[in-house]
TIKEMI-622691 format. One record per residue (C-alpha): residue in three letters; x, y, z. Coordinates in pm, whole numbers, padded with zeros to 5 digits, m for minus. Example, Ala and Ser with C-alpha at 12.3 -4.5 7.8 and 13.67 -1.06 7.14 Angstrom:
2
- ala | 01230 | m00450 | 00780
- ser | 01367 | m00106 | 00714
% end
This chain:
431
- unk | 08036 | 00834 | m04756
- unk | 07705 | 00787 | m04887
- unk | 07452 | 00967 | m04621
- unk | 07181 | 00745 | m04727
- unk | 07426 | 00424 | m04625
- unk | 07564 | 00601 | m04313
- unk | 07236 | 00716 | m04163
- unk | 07112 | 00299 | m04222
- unk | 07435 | 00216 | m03992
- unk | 07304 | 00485 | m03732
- unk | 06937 | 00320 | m03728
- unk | 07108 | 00021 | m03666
- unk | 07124 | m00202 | m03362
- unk | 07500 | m00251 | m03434
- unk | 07740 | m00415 | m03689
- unk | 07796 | m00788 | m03766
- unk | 08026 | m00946 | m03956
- unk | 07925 | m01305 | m03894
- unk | 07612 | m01467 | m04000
- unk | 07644 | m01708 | m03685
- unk | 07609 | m01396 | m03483
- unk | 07333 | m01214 | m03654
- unk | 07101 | m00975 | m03387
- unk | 06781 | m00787 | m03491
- unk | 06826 | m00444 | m03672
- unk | 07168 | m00505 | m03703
- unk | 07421 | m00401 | m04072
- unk | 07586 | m00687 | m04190
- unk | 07888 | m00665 | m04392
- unk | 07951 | m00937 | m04621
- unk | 08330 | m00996 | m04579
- unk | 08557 | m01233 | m04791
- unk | 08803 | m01435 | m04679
- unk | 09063 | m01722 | m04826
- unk | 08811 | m01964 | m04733
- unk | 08457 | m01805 | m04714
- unk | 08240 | m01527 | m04903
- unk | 08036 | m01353 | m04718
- unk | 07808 | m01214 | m05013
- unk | 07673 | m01597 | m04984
- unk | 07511 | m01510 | m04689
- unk | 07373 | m01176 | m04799
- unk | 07008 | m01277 | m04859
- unk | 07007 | m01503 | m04533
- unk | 07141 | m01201 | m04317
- unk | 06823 | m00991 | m04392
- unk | 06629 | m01331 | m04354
- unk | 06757 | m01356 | m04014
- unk | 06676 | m01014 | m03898
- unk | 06948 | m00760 | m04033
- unk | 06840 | m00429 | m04109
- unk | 07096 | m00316 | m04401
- unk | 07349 | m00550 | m04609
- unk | 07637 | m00420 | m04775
- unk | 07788 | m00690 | m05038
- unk | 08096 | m00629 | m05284
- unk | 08007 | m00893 | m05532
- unk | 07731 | m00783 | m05787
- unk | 07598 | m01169 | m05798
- unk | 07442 | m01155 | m05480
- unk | 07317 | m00791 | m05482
- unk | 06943 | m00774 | m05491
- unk | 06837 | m00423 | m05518
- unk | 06457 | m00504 | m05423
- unk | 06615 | m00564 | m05016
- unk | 06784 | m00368 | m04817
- unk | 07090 | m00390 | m05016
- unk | 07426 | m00178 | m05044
- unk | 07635 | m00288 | m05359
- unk | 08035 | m00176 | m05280
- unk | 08308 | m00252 | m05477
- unk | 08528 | m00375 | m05154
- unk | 08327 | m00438 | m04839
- unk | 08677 | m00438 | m04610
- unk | 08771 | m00115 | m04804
- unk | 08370 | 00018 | m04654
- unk | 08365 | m00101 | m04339
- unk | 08694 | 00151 | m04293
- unk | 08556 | 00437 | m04475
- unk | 08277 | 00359 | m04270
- unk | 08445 | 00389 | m03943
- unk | 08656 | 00692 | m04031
- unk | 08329 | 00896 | m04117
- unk | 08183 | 00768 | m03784
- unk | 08506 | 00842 | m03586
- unk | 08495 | 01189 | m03738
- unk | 08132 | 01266 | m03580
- unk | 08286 | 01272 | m03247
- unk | 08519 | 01507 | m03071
- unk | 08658 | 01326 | m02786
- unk | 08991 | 01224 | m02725
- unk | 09141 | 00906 | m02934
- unk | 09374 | 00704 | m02777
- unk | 09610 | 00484 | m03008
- unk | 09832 | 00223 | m02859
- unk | 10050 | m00044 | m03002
- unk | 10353 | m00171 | m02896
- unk | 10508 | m00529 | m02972
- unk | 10466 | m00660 | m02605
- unk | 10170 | m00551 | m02353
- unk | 09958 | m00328 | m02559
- unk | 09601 | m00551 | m02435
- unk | 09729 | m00541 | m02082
- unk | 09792 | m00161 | m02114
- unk | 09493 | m00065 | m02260
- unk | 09291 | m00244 | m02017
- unk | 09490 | m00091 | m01767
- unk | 09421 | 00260 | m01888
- unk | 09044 | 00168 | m01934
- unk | 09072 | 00103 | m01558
- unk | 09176 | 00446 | m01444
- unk | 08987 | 00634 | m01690
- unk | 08692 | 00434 | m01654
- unk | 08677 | 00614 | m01279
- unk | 08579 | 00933 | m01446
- unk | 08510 | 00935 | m01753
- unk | 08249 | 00691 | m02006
- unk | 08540 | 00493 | m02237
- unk | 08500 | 00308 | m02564
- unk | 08795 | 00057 | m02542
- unk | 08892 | m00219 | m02818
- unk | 08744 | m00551 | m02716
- unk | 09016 | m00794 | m02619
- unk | 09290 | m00806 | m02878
- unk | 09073 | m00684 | m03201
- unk | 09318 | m00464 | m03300
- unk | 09386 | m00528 | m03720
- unk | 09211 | m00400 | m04080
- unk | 08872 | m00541 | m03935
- unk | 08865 | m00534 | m03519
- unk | 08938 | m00133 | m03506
- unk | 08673 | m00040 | m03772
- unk | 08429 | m00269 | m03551
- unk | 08536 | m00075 | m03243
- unk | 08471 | 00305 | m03376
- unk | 08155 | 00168 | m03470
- unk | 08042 | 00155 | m03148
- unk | 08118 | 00508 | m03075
- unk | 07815 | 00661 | m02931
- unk | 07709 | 01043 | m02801
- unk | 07772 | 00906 | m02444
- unk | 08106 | 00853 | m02514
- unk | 08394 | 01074 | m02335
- unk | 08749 | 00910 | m02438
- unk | 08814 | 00583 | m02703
- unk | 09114 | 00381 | m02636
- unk | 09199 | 00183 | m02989
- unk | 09481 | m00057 | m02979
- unk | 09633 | m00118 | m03298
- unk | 09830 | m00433 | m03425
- unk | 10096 | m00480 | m03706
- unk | 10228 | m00819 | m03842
- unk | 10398 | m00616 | m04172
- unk | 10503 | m00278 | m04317
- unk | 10242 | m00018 | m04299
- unk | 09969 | m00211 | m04095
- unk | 09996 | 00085 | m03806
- unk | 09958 | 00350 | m04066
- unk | 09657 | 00241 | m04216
- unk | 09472 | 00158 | m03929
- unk | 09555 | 00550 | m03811
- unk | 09424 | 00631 | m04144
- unk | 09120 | 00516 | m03973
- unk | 09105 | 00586 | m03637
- unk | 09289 | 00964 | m03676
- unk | 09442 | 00919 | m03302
- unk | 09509 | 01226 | m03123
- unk | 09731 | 01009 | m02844
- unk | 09921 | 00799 | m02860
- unk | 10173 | 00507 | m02698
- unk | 10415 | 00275 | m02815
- unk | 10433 | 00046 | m02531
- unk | 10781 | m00094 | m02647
- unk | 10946 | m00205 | m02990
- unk | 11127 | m00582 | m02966
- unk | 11151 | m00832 | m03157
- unk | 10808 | m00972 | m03242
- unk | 10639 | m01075 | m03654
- unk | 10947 | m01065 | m03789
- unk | 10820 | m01311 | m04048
- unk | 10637 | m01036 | m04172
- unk | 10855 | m00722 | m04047
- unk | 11219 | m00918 | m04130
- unk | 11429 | m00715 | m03935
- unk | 11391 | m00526 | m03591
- unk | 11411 | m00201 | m03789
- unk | 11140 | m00328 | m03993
- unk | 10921 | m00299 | m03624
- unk | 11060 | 00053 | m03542
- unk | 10960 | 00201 | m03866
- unk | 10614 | 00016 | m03822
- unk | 10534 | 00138 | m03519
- unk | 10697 | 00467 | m03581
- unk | 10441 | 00558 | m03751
- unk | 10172 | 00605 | m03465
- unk | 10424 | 00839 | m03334
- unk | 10412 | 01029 | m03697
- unk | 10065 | 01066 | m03667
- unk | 09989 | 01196 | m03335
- unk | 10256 | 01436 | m03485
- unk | 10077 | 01548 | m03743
- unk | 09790 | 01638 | m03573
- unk | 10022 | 01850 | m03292
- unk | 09853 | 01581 | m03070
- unk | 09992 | 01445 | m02734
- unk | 10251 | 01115 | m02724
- unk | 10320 | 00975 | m02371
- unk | 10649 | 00751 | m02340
- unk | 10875 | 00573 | m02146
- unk | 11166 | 00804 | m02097
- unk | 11360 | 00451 | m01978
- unk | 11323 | 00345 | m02281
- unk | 11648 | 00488 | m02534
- unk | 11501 | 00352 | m02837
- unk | 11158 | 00520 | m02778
- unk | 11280 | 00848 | m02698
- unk | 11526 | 00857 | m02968
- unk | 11244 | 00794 | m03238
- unk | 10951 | 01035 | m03069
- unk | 10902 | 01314 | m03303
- unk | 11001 | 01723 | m03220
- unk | 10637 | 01892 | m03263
- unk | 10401 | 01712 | m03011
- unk | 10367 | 01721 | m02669
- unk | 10497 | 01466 | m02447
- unk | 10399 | 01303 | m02124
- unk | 10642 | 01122 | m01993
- unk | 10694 | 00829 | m01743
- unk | 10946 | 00636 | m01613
- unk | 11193 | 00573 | m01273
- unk | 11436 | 00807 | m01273
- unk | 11334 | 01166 | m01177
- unk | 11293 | 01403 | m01492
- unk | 11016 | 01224 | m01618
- unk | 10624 | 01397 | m01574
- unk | 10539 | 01032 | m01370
- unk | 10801 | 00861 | m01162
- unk | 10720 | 00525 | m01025
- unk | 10950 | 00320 | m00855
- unk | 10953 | m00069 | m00809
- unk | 10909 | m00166 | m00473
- unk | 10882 | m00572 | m00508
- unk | 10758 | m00784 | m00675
- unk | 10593 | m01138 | m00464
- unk | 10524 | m01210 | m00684
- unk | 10277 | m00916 | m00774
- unk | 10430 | m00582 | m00868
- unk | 10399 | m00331 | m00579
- unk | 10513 | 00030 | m00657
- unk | 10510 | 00419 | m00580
- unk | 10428 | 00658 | m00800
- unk | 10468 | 01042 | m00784
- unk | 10399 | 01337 | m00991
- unk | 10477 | 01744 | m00898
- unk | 10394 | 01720 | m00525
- unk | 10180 | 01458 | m00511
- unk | 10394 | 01120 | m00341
- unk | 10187 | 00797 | m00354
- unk | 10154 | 00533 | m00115
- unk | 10243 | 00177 | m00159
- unk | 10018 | 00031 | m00414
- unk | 09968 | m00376 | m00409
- unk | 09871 | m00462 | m00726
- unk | 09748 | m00817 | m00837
- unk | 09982 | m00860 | m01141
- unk | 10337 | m00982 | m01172
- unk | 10659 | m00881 | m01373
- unk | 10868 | m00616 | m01410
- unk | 10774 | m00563 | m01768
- unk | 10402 | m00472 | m01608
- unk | 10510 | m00203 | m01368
- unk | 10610 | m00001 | m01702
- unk | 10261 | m00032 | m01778
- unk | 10131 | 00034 | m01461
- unk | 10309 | 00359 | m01506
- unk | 10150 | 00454 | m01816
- unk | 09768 | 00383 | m01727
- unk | 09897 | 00615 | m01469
- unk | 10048 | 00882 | m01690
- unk | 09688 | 00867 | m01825
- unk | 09510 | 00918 | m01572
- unk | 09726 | 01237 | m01458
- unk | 09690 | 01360 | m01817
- unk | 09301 | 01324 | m01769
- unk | 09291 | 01455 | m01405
- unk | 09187 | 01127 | m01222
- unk | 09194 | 01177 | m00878
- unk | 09521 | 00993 | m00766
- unk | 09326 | 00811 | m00444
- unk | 09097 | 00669 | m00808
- unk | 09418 | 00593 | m00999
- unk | 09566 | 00419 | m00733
- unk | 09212 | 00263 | m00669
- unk | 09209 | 00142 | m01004
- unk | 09538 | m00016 | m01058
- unk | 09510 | m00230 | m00751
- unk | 09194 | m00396 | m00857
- unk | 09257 | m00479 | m01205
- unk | 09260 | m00808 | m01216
- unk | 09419 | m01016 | m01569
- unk | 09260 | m01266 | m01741
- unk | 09253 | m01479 | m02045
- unk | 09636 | m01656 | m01958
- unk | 09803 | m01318 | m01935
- unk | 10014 | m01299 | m01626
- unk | 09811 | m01483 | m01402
- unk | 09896 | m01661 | m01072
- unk | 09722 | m01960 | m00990
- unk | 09795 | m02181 | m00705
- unk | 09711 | m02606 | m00699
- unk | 09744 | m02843 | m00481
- unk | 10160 | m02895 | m00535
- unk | 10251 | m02543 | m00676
- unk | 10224 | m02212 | m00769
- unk | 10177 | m02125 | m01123
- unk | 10244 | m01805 | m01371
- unk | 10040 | m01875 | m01653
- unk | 10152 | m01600 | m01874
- unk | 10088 | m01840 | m02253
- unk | 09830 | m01592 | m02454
- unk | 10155 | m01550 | m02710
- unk | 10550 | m01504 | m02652
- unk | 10785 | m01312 | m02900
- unk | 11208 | m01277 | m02823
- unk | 11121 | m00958 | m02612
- unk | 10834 | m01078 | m02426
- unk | 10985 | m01435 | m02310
- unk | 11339 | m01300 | m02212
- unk | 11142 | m01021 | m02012
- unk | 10962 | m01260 | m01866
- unk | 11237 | m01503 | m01744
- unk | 11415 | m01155 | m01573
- unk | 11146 | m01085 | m01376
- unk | 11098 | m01470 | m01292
- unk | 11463 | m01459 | m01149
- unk | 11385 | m01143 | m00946
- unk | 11051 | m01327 | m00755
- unk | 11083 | m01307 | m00388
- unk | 10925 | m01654 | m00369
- unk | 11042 | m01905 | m00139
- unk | 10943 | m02191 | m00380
- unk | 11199 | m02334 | m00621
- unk | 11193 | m02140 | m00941
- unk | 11096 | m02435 | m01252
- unk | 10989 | m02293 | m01638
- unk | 10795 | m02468 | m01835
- unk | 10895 | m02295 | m02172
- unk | 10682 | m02288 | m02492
- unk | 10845 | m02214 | m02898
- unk | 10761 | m01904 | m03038
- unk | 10561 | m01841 | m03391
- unk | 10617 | m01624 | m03671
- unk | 11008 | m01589 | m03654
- unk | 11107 | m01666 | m03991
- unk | 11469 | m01713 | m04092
- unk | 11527 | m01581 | m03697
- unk | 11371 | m01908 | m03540
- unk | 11668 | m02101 | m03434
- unk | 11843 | m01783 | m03300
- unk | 11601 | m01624 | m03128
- unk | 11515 | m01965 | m02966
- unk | 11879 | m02041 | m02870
- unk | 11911 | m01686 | m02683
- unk | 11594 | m01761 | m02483
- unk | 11754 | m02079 | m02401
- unk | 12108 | m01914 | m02294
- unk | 11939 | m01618 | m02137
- unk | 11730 | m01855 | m01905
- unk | 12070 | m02070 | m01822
- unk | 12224 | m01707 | m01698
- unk | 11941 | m01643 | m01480
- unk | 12001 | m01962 | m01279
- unk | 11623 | m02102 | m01463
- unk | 11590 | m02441 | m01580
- unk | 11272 | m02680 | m01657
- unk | 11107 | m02805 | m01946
- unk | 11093 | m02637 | m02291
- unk | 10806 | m02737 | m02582
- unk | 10856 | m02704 | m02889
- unk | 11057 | m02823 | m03250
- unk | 11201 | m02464 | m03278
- unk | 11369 | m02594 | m02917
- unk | 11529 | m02910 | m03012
- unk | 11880 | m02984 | m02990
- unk | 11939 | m02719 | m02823
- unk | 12182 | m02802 | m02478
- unk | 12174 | m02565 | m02214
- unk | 12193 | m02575 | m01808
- unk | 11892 | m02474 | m01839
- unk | 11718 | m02761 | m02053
- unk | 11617 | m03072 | m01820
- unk | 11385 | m03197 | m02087
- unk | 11269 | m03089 | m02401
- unk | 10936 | m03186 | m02546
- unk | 10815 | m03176 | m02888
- unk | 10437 | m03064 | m02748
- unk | 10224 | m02968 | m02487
- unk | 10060 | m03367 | m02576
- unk | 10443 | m03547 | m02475
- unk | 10480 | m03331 | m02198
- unk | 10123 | m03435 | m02078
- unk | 10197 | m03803 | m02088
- unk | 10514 | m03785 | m01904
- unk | 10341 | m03545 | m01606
- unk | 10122 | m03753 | m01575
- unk | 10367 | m04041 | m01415
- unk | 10621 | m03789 | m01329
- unk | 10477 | m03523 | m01072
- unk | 10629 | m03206 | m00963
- unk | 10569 | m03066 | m00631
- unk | 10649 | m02746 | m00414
- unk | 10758 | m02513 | m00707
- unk | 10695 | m02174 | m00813
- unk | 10658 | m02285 | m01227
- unk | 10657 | m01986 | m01513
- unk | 10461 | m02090 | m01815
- unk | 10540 | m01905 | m02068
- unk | 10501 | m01956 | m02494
- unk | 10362 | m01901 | m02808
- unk | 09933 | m01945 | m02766
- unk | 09930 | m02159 | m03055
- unk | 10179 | m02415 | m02844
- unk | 09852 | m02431 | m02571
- unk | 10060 | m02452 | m02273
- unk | 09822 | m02358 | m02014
- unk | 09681 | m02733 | m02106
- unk | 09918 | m02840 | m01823
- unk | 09732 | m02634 | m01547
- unk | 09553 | m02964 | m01431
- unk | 09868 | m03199 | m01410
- unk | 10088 | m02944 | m01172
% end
């Protein structure tokens, strides 16, 4: 890394990407996409107020400004972020995972937040671009990072550990989830495998669900491990207590026992990762009174898991995005609700599937008619389909509008649950 570059990025006010978001002092890198060049905007970035621009195409490069000419400004930004990451010596947390890896790093942000100063990823900027941005913000003050790391194909959690050089790490679960890009379920294990492989590398620390067979069975022999689960053996044992719909749970570890903890989130699949901001925040030495503190206040947002109640019913608005593992996980812990209200879904298609759509969608289908679930389902990848558990289908969110709107339903307990791209949580203001 070129000191004279680096130490620009450090006299910085931060890095932009996006001319529509350009601050004072800040280092814009000109990206290219498919549809845009950034390099057009190199000359109106320092116009606007940035300090530094780095450009990879030698047309706009004007070495009389403030100018760095790269030969791949993606391929930077990264080499950029590794240097940065490398100035620090503070724990780095990597977590991916095909279901709940936002929801569990925000939930380990929670508890360690109670201690210690935490760089977390921003939402779900987790690819080639959003975890370069995030180690960019590391700063002296900082005590812990959590990075969470996405993968839509082969070798997409490798390179972004090239980058971030995690010394934890968690796999919150492997299912079926890209498999557009990833083809095959073992195409996800050996993609996410590879934050296991290197944590390992490093001797660094891996903490795992020691429920879950196929984690365990892929966790590599030289780290050390930090376990969680329910059954007793594992470092953290939790145990669910109920869910009404929110998860409420114990949680012990050596001789400490907790109390009951009320949390304000639903779903089995969220008491897992309950347990591992937990896991966490023993690993760290949070106080258990502040861990428990921690995980009852978190509050989701943004359509993940959230209970909303109108007029006529309750609603689980769980629609930021659905894969095969994530929807039937869903519909089990639906089933297991202590709710008096009926039980109705409201069932969104799923994206990126491939050659797997009409499989995947017909098990989602089946597995909601063996629960005892039935209610609407949205979507082409659904049609056709005939189930006990099908009442309607629609072929989008827009039908299923027009026909609420003369056909109202009252006094249920309604799980609303697809793809983001499907926009089911449209349908909050007609139920």
């Amino acid at each position: 890394m070129d000191e004279k570059v680096y130490e620009a990025f450090l006299n910085s006010t931060g890095v932009c990407i996006d001319t529509r978001k350009i601050y004072d002092g800040c280092f814009f890198v000109c990206i290219q996409g498919e549809n845009f060049n950034g390099n057009t905007f190199a000359t109106d970035a320092i116009n606007q107020g940035a300090s530094h621009v780095i450009v990879d195409n030698k047309e706009f490069y004007d070495e009389e400004k403030p100018m760095t000419l790269v030969n791949d400004s993606v391929l930077f930004l990264q080499q950029l972020a590794n240097h940065h990451r490398r100035q620090f010596n503070i724990p780095i947390i990597g977590i991916t995972g095909s279901n709940g890896k936002t929801t569990t790093k925000e939930l380990i942000r929670t508890v360690l937040d109670t201690k210690y100063e935490v760089l977390a990823t921003k939402g779900n900027l987790n690819n080639h671009i959003g975890v370069p941005l995030t180690l960019l913000e590391l700063k002296s003050s900082h005590q812990i990072a959590i990075i969470e790391m996405g993968a839509n194909r082969f070798k997409d959690i490798e390179e972004l550990c090239v980058i971030a050089e995690p010394d934890y790490g968690i796999i919150t679960n492997i299912g079926a989830a890209h498999l557009e890009g990833f083809k095959s379920i073992e195409g996800v294990i050996k993609t996410k495998r590879e934050l296991y492989d290197t944590v390992s590398q490093v001797s660094g620390t891996i903490i795992i669900n020691l429920d879950d067979s196929l984690l365990t069975r892929i966790v590599p022999n030289n780290v050390r491990l930090v376990t969680y689960g329910m059954h007793d053996g594992s470092d953290v044992t939790g145990e669910l207590i109920k869910l009404d719909p929110f998860v409420n749970l114990t949680w012990k570890h050596q001789n400490y026992i907790s109390d009951p903890v009320s949390t304000q989130m639903i779903g089995k699949y969220n008491f897992y990762n309950f347990l591992s901001a937990i896991s966490f925040g023993v690993l760290f030495d949070v106080e258990p009174e502040l861990i428990n503190a921690a995980i009852a206040s978190y509050v989701p947002d943004n359509n993940r898991s959230q209970i909303k109640k109108t007029a006529r019913n309750t609603l689980i608005l769980d629609c930021y995005n659905a894969n095969p593992t994530s929807l039937s996980s869903a519909l089990e812990s639906f089933a297991m609700n202590d709710s008096d209200l009926d039980k109705f879904v409201i069932i969104g298609a799923m994206k990126e599937l491939g050659d797997h759509a009409e499989e995947e969608h017909q098990k989602i289908v089946d597995k909601a008619a063996e629960l005892g679930l039935h209610g609407y389902f949205v979507g082409n990848e659904f049609k056709g389909m005939n189930s006990e558990s099908v009442d309607q289908h629609f072929d989008s969110v827009k039908d299923l509008q027009n026909f609420l709107a003369n056909q109202e339903i009252t006094g249920k307990i309604i799980l609303l649950k697809g793809s983001r791209s499907i926009g089911l949580e449209d349908l909050e203001e007609l139920l």
